[in-house]
Structures are given as structure tokens and as C-alpha cells.
C-alpha positions as CSV (number, residue, x, y, z in Angstrom):
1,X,10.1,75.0,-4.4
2,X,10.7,71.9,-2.4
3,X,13.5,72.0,0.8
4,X,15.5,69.2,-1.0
5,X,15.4,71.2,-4.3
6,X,16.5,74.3,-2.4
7,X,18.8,72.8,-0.6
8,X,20.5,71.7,-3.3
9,X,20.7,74.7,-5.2
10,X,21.8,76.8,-1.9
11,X,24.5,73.6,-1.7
12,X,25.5,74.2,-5.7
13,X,26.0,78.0,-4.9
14,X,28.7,77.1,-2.3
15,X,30.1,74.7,-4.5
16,X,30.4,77.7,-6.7
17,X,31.6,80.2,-4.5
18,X,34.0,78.4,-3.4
19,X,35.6,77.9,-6.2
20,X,35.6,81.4,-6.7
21,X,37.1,81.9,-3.0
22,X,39.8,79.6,-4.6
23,X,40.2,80.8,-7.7
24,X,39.7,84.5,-6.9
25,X,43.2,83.8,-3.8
26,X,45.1,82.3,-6.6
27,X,44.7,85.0,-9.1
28,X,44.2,88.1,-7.3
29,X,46.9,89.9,-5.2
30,X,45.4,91.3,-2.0
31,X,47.1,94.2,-2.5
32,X,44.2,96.7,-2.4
33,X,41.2,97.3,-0.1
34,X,38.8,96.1,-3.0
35,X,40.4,93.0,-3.8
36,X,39.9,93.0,0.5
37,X,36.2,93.6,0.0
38,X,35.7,91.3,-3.0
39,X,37.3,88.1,-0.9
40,X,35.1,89.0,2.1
41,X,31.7,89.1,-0.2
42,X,32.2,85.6,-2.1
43,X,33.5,84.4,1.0
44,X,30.5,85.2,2.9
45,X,28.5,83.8,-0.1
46,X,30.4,80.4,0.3
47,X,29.9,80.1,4.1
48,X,25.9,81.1,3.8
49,X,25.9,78.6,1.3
50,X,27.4,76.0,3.1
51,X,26.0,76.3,7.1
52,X,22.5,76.8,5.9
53,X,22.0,73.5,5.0
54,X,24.1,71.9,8.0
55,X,22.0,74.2,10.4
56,X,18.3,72.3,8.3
57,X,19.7,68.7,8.2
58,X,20.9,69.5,12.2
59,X,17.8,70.9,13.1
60,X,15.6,68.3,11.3
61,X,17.5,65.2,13.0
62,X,18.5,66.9,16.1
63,X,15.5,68.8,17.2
64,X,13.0,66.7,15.5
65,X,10.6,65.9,18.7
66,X,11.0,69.2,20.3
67,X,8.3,72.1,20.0
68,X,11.1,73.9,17.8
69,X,9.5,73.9,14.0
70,X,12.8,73.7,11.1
71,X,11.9,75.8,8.5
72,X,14.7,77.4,5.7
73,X,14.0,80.5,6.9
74,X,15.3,79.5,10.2
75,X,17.9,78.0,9.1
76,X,19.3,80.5,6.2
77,X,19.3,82.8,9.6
78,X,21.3,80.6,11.5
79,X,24.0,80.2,8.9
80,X,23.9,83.9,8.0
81,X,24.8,84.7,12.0
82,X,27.5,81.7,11.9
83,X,28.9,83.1,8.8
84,X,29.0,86.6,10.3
85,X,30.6,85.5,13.4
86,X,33.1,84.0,11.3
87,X,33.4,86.8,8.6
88,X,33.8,89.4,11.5
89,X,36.4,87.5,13.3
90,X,38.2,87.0,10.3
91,X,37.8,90.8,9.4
92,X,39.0,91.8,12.3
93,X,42.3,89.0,12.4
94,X,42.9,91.0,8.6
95,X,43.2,94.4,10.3
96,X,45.0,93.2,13.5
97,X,42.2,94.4,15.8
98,X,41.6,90.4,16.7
99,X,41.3,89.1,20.3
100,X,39.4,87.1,22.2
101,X,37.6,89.2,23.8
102,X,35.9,90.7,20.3
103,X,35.6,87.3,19.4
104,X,33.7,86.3,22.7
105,X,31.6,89.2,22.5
106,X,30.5,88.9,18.7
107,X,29.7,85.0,19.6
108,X,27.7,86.1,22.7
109,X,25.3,89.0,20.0
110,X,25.0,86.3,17.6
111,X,23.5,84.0,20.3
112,X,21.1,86.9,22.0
113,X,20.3,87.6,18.6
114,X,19.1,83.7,17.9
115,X,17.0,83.2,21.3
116,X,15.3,86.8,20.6
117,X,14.0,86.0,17.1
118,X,13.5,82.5,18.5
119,X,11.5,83.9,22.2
120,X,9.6,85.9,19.7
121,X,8.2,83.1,18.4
């Protein structure tokens, strides 16, 4: 499979799953801790979806001349730790354990956790 051809699928799945974030908040009461757990999961599919291919295009015009090689691997890992950051901040705001300090600190493991994997290169 091709990166543009991948790219566009992983770019059609967060078309779709979005749609389902916004169709699944329109229909579906959040009144119970599956309907919870079901938002979470297509909402983590939708922002995968989405920042993997911003973190490719980025890395392939920003970091184009450095010794850094852009590979979808890379970048599906780079948009799954965005997306966690996010998800865990936002899972944390929906149980009222939020601040800025958790926020802070998940940012700060997401980016030890990108310049490990990318040192161990």
C-alpha cells in the first residue's frame, strides 16, 4: 500500500468516526458509564485518524532535510500519543480530577515517550 493511499483511507476513517462522534452525542444520552466508554473509543478513533496524517504531511515538509526519516509508522505513533494526551485530559475533565498539573505531567510522558523511541533509533 502506497502512503497517499493510506493516507487517505486513515483520513476516510476519521471522516467516519467522526460522524459517529456526532451522531453517537446526538442520539445517545450519557447517562451510563458505557455510553461514557463508547464516546471515548470512537472518539479516540476520530483523533488517531485525524493527527496521523497532520503529524506525516508535517514531518515530510517540516523535517524534510534533517537526518529524521517520516515513515507512517512514526507518524500513526505520534498521533496516537497526541490523541492520548488529549483523550486523558478529557477523561480526566469528565470525572472532575482535571488540573493543570495532570495535564502538564501527561504532556511531559508523552514527550519522553517520543524522544525515547526516537534516541533509540
Amino acid at each position: 500500500m502506497t502512503n497517499r493511499s493510506a493516507l487517505s483511507l486513515t483520513g476516510g476513517i476519521a471522516l467516519m468516526a467522526w460522524a459517529g462522534v456526532f451522531l453517537f452525542t446526538a442520539f445517545v444520552p450519557p447517562h451510563t458509564p458505557l455510553a461514557f466508554i463508547a464516546f471515548f473509543l470512537i472518539l479516540s478513533i476520530a483523533l488517531i485518524g485525524t493527527f496521523t496524517p497532520i503529524a506525516y504531511i508535517f514531518g515530510r515538509l517540516l523535517l524534510m532535510r534533517r537526518r529524521y526519516l517520516v515513515t507512517r509508522r512514526n507518524a500513526f505513533r505520534q498521533g496516537t500519543l497526541l490523541a492520548l494526551v488529549i483523550l486523558l485530559n478529557l477523561i480526566l475533565s469528565a470525572l472532575h480530577s482535571w488540573n493543570i498539573f495532570t495535564a502538564i505531567i501527561i504532556l511531559a510522558a508523552a514527550v519522553i515517550i517520543e524522544v525515547l523511541t526516537l534516541a533509540r533509533k
